[in-house]
N, C-alpha and C positions, 0 to 999 in steps of 0.2 A: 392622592399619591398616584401617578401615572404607571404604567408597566414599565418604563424603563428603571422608575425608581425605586421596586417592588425588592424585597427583601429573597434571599435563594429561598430554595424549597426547604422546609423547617426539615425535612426528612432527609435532607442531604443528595437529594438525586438529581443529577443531570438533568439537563431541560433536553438533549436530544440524544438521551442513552434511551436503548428499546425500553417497552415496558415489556413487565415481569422478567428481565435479565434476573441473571444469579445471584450478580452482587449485589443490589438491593434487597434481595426477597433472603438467601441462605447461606451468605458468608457469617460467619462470626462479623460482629458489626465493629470492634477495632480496623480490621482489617481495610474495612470498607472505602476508605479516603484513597488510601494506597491502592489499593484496586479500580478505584472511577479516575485516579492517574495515570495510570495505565493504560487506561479505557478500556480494562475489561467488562466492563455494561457494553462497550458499545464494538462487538467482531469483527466489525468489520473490516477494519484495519488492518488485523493480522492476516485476516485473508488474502487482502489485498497487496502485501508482504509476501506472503508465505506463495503466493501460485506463480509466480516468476520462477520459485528456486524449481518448485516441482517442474514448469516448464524445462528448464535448464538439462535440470535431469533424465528428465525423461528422452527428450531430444539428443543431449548425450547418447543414451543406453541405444536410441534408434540408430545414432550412427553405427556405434561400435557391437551392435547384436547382443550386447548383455544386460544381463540385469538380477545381480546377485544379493545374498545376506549382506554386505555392506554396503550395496546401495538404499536397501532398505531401509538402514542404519540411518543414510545422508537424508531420507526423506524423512523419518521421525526425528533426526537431528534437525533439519531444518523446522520441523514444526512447532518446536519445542523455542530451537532459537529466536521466531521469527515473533511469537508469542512475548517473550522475553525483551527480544529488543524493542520491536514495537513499543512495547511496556518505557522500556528503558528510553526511546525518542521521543514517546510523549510525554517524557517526567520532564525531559531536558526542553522540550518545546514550553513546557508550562511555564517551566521556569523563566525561560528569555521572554516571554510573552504575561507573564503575570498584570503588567500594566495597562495591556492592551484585553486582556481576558475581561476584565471588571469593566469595561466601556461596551464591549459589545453583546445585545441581549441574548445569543445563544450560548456566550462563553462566559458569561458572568457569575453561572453555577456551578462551574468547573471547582476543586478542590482549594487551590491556593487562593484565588479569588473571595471566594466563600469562606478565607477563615479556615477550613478544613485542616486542612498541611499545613508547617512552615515552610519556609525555602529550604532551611539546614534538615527537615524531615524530607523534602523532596529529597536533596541530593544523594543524602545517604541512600533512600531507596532505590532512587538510579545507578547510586555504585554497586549497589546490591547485585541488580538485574544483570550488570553488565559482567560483572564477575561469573556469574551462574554461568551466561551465554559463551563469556571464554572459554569456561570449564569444557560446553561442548564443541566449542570450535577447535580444540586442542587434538580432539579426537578425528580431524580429519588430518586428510594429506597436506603435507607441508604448504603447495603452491594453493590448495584455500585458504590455510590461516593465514597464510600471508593477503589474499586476497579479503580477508576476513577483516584484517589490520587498516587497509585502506579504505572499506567501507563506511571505518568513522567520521573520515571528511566529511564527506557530502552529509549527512546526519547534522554533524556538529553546525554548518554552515546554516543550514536551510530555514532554522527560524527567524534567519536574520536579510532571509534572501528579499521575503516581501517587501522590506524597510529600503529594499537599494534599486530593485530589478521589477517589472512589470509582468514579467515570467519564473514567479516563483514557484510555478507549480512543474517547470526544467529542471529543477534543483532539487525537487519532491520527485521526479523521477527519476534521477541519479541514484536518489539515495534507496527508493523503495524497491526499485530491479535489478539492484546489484547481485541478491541470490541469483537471477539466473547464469551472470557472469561467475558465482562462487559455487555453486552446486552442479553445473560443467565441469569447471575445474577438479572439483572433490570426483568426480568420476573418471575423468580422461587425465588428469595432474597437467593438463595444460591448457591455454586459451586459442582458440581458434576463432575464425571469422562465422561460422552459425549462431556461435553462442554472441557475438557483435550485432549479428542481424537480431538474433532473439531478444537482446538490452534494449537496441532503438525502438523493437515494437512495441516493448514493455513503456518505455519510456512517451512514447506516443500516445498508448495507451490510460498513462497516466494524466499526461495533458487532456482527453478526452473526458474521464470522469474527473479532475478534481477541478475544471471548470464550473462544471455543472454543480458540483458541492461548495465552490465558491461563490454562486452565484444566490446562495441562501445571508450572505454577508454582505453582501454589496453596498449597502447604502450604510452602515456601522463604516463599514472598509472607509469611504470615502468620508466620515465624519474627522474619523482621527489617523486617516494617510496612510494605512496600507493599499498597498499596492496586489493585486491579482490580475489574470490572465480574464478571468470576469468582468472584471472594470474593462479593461482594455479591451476589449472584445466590444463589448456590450451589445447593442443590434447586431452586429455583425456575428455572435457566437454559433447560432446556427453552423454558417458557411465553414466557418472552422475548426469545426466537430465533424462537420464533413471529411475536411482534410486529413485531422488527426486520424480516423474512423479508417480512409484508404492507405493512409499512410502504415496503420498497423498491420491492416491487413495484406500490406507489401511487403514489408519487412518480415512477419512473421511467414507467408509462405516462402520469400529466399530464405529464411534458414532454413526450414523445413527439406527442400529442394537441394541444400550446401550440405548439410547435414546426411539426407538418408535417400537423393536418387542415386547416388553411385550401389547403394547396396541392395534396394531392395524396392522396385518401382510399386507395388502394390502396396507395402506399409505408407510410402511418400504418400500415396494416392489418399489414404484414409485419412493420414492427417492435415493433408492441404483440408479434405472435407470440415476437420475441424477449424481451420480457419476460418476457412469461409461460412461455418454456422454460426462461429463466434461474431463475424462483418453482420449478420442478421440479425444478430441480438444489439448490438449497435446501433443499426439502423433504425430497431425496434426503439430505443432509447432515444434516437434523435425523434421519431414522430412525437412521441408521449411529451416534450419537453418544452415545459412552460418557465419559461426563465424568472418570470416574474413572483414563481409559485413557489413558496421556500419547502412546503410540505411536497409537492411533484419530486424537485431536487432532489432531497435527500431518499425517497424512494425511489428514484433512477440509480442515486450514487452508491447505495445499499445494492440496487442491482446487478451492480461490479463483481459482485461473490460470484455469480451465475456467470455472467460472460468470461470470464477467464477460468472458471471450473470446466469450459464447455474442450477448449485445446486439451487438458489434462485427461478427459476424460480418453477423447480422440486418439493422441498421443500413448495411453496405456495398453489401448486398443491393439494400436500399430504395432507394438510389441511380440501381440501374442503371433501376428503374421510371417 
């Protein structure tokens, strides 16, 4: 019997969830299927969700000098949400992807694949999730639930993006930066051009790591015809990791600059500093990267939590000035 034809893990666990995560080790073990749908074994994700909105936020509150008990509100609403929907985008991604999960050897352990879930068990728990997440988006201001409302496209769309487009990891940034277009909003009740500059770099950003996390699939990818910016890259990804890499850090110092030099040049000043230390953990991530090295990958791609924790941190900073 080869490895590709090797049976899941008799324990039910993910082939590239952490080890000793929670849900293998101390959930109640029903729960557990539902939970590795969600990918709560595997944080990183929500992270990766979740630090757009706090960007958003925060750079908000930079503009406008505040930062009160309802925004606090918006920062653990988003946490909560971002957790939730995540949850809720990878039930819906398993599900358009069920056929393609059981071909490729990192996803073939995944829940539905493995027998785990049914499909009528996924859905239900995705309508679950998403219900919860409305409950707290209700509690914002009108122009994020509405902003809230439109964030299901690009979601809905994206696991069908790889099957059309060469750039589906455009369509993965649409959908996973929209917090910082909605958690703007929940604090100012309106959109402006910072929080546009703060989306692209999010968005850029995402092209930069979900390249690199692509590029642990490449050779499955090209068995059975999906499409990534990995493939299409290929020798070339370097250079274009470069790109994205300046490109973010353009985008996020004009908003930075859009946002908070009319009010207060010394706050601006700290958080350009946090861009530019975020562009060196980047950089740091382009030396280390062995494309060829599926285990390198996803320890760069996990590295994500860090690089975009490093703005937040910054950004919090600036506040107190």
């Amino acid at each position: 019997m080869t490895q590709r034809d090797e049976l899941p893990d008799p324990n039910g666990q993910v082939s590239d969830a952490y080890s000793g995560n929670w849900v293998d080790h101390y959930a109640p073990v029903w729960t557990r299927p539902y939970l590795r749908l969600s990918r709560a074994d595997r944080p990183i994700g929500t992270w990766l969700l979740l630090l757009p909105c706090w960007w958003g936020l925060l750079l908000a509150s930079g503009q406008t000098g505040r930062f009160g008990l309802y925004d606090l509100w918006i920062a653990i609403g988003c946490a909560l949400g971002a957790w939730l929907m995540r949850g809720a985008g990878c039930t819906w991604n398993d599900i358009t992807d069920r056929n393609f999960d059981g071909q490729v050897e990192r996803t073939k352990s995944r829940p539905i694949p493995a027998g785990q879930v049914s499909v009528r068990g996924a859905v239900i728990w995705m309508g679950l999730q998403a219900l919860i997440s409305l409950g707290i988006l209700l509690t914002f201001n009108a122009a994020a639930i509405l902003m809230g409302f439109v964030a299901i496209i690009p979601v809905l769309i994206y696991p069908f993006a790889k099957r059309f487009t060469w750039w589906p990891q455009v369509f993965l940034g649409i959908a996973f930066n929209w917090g910082a277009l909605l958690a703007w909003v929940a604090h100012t009740g309106r959109l402006e051009w910072p929080a546009v500059a703060l989306y692209l770099a999010g968005i850029s950003w995402t092209l930069f790591y979900d390249t690199i996390y692509a590029h642990q699939d490449k050779e499955d990818d090209a068995m059975i015809g999906v499409k990534s910016t990995a493939r299409l890259f290929g020798a070339r990804t370097r250079q274009w990791l470069l790109f994205f890499m300046i490109l973010t850090l353009v985008m996020l110092s004009m908003a930075i600059i859009q946002a908070m030099g009319a009010r207060n040049v010394i706050a601006m000043t700290v958080a350009l500093a946090g861009a530019w230390v975020m562009g060196w953990h980047l950089a740091w991530q382009l030396r280390m990267l062995d494309i060829d090295n599926p285990d390198m990958c996803l320890r760069l791609f996990r590295a994500n939590r860090d690089t975009g924790l490093i703005p937040v941190l910054f950004l919090a900073v600036s506040l107190l000035l």
